[in-house]
N, C-alpha and C positions, 0 to 999 in steps of 0.2 A: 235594450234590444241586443239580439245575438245572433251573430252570424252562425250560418252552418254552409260547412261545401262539401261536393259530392265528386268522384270521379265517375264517369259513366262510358264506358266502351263500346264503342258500335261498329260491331262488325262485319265486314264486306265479304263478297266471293269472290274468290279469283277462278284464273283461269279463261276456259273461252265462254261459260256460263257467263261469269263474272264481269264482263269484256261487252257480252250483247246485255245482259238483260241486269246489269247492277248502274243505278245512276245515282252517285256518290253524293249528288249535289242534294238530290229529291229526299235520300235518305238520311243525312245530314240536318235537313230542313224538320222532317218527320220528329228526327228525337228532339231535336231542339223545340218544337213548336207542344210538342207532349209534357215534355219537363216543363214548358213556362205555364203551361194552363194547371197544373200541380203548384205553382208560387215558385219555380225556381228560375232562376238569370242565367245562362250561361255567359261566360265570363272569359274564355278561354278555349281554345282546340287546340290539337297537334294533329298529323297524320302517325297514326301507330307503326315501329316496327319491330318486326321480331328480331331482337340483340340473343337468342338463345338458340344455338349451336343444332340441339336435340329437334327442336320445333320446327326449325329450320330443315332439316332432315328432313323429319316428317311431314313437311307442307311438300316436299320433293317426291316424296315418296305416292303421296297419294294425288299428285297429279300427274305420275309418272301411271298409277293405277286407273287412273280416271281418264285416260288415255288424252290427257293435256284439258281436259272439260270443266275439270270443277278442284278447285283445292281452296284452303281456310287460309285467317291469318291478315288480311288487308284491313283496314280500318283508320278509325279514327279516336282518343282518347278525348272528352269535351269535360271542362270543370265547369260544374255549376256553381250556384250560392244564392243561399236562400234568408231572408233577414224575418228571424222568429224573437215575439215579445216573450220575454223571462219569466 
């Protein structure tokens, strides 16, 4: 038997979009309940953040442009694993 894992990123909307109509918990529940019916476990989550300087910026900038409504970037990082015969 062999193990395999997977990282899978799922990402959220911020902003005041993101605030009414993103529910983190429901979404959360979605990728996970998808990935298991495929054979995989999740095993692991974090909430995701952006450590990059640039991106950062740019999440600023386009909610600055989207007049406070809508910018990218929230999420969560979830490890799966999956147990496959050799």
């Amino acid at each position: 038997m062999n193990k395999v894992n997977k990282v899978v990123r799922l990402a959220l909307s911020g902003g005041l979009i993101g605030m009414v109509f993103t529910n983190p918990r429901k979404a959360l529940d979605d990728v996970i309940d998808k990935h298991n019916q495929d054979g995989w476990n999740a095993i692991y989550f974090a909430e995701h953040k952006t450590s990059n300087l640039f991106v950062l910026l740019l999440q600023i900038i386009v909610l600055i442009c989207t007049i406070g409504f809508w910018t990218f970037g929230a999420g969560y990082m979830v490890l799966f694993e999956k147990v496959t015969a050799k």
